[in-house]
PLY file of the C-alpha trace (Angstrom):
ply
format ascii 1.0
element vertex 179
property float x
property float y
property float z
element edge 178
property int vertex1
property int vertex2
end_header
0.00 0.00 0.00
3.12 1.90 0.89
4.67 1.62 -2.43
1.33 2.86 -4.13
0.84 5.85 -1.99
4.76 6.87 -3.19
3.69 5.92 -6.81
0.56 8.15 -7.44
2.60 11.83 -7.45
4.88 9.96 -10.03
2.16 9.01 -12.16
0.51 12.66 -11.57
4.25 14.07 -12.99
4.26 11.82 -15.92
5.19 14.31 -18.57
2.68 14.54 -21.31
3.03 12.60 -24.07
2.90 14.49 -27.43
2.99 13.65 -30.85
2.54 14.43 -34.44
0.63 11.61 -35.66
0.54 12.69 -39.27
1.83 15.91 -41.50
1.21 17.11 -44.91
1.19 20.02 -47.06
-2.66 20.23 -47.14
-3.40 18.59 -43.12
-1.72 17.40 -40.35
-3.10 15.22 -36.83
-1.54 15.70 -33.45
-2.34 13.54 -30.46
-1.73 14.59 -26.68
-1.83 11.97 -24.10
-2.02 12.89 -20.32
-2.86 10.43 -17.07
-4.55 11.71 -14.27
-4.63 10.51 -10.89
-8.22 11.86 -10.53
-12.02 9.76 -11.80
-13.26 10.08 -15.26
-16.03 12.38 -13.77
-13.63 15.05 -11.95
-11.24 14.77 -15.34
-13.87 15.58 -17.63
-15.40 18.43 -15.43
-12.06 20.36 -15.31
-11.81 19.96 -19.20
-14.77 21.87 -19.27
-13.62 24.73 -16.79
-10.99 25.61 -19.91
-10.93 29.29 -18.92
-8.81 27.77 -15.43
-5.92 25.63 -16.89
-5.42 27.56 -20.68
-2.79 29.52 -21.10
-3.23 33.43 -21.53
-0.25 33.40 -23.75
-2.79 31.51 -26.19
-5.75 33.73 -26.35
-6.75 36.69 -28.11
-7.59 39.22 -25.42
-4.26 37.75 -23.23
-6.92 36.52 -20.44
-7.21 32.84 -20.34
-9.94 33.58 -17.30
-12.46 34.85 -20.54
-12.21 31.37 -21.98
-15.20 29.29 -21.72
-16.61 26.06 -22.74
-20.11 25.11 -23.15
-20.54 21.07 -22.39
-23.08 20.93 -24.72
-24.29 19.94 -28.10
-23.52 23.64 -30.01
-21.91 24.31 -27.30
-19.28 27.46 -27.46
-15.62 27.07 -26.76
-15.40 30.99 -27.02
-13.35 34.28 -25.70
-15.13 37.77 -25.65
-13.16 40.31 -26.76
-12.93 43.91 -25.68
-15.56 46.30 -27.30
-18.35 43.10 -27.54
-16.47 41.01 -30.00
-15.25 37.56 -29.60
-13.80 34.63 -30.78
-15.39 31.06 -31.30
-12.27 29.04 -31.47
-14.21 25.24 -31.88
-17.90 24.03 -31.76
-19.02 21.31 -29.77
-20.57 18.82 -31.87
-20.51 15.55 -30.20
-20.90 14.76 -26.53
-20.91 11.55 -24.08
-20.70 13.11 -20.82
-17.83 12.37 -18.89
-16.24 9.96 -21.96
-15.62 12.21 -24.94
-15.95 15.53 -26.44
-15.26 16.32 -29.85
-15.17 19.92 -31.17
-14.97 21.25 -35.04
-12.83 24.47 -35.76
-9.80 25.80 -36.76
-7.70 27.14 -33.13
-5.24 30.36 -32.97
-3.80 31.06 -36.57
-5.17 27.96 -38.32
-8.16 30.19 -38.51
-6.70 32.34 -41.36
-5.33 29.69 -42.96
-8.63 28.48 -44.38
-8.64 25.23 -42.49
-10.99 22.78 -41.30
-10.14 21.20 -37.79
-11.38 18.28 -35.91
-10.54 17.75 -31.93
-11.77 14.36 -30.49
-11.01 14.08 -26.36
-11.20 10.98 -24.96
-11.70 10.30 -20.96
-10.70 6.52 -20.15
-10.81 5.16 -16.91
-7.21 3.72 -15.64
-6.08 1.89 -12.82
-5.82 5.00 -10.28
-7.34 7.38 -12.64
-8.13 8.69 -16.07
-6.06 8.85 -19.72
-7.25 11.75 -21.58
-6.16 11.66 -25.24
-6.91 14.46 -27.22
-6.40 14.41 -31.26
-6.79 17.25 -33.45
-6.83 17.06 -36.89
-6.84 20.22 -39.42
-7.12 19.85 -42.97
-7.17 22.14 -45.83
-4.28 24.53 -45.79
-4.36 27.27 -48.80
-1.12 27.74 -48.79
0.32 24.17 -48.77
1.94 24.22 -44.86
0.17 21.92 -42.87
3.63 20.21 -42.38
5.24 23.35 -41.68
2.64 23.95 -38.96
2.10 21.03 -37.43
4.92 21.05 -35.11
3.96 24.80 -33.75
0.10 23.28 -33.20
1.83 20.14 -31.39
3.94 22.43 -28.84
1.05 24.47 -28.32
-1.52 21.88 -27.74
0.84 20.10 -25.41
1.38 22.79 -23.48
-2.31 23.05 -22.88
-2.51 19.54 -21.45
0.32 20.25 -19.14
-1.14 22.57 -17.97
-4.80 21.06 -18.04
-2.99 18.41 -16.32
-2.30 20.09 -13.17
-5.37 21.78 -12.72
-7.30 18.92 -13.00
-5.25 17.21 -10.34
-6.23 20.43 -7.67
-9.48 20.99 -8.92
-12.71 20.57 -6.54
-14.66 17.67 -7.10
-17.61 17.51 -9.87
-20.39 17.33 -6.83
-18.81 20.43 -4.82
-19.14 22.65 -8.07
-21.46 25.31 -8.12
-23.27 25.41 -11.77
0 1
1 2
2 3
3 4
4 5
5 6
6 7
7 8
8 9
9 10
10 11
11 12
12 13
13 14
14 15
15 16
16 17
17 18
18 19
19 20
20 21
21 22
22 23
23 24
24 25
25 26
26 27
27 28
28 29
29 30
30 31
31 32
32 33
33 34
34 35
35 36
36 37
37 38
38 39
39 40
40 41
41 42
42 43
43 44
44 45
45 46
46 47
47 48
48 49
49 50
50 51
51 52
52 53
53 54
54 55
55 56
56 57
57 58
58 59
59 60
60 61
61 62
62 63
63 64
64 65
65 66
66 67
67 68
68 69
69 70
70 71
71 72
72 73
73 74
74 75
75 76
76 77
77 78
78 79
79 80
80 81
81 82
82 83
83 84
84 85
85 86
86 87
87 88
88 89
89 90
90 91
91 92
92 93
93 94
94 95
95 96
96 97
97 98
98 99
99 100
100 101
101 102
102 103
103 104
104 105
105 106
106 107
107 108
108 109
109 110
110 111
111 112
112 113
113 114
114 115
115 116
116 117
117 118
118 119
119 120
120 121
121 122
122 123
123 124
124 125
125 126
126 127
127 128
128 129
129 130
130 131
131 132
132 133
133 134
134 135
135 136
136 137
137 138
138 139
139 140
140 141
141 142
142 143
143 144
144 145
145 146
146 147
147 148
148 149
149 150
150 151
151 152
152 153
153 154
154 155
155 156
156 157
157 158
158 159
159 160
160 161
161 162
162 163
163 164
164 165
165 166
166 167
167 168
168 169
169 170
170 171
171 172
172 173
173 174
174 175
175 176
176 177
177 178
């Protein structure tokens, strides 16, 4: 019991595990991996509370605290903007509570580049916790460098589970949340 009580901070440090699955001039797929040492339930709820673990250094108004998501069908993953503008970076358009989300849009720059993007995220229960895997795919790239960004979208994206990571692992349980 000893030995499993030392092992669950080492699983929580596990560094992320990132990847570019795929990369081509017209699309690319990246897939971030992250165990938690929290329940599928408390893993998926801090997913949601994206405006808490994003980084402001990956926004458009440089306050991750305005990004929201909406854990719903049509549901926003959006960033008001100063002067009543905004930003919808993805659309949710496929939801099993607590087991996956999967969101259409193009994120950050990928926006301009006339691309079409795909995230799927994934909560699977694991021995002492949860693996989230997140893949994004983006497809569609006018000006031929889907391979060129792919890398960039990787770094960034992995960051973003890092740092989901960690939040999710202080973060109040799904029944003490106020909605």
């Amino acid at each position: 019991m000893r030995l499993l009580l030392l092992a669950l901070p080492l699983l929580a440090a596990t560094p992320a595990s990132a990847e570019v699955v795929s990369a081509g001039p017209n699309g690319f797929e990246v897939q971030e991996v992250v165990n938690l040492v929290v329940p599928q339930p408390s893993a998926y709820a801090a997913f949601g509370q994206v405006g808490q673990w994003w980084s402001k250094d990956h926004t458009y108004s440089g306050d991750a605290a305005r990004m929201s998501l909406q854990l719903r069908p049509g549901g926003c993953f959006c960033e008001p903007l100063e002067g009543g503008g905004g930003i919808e970076h993805m659309r949710v358009t496929y939801l099993k509570p607590g087991e996956q989300i999967v969101m259409t849009g193009s994120l950050g720059p990928l926006l301009y580049e006339a691309t079409a993007g795909v995230m799927s995220v994934t909560f699977e229960r694991i021995a002492g916790g949860t693996r989230v895997t997140m893949n994004y795919r983006a497809a569609g790239f006018a000006k031929s460098d889907g391979d060129k960004m792919a890398p960039l979208v990787d770094q960034v994206l992995a960051e973003q589970m890092k740092r989901y990571r960690s939040f999710a692992a202080s973060a109040p349980k799904p029944d003490t949340l106020t909605p």
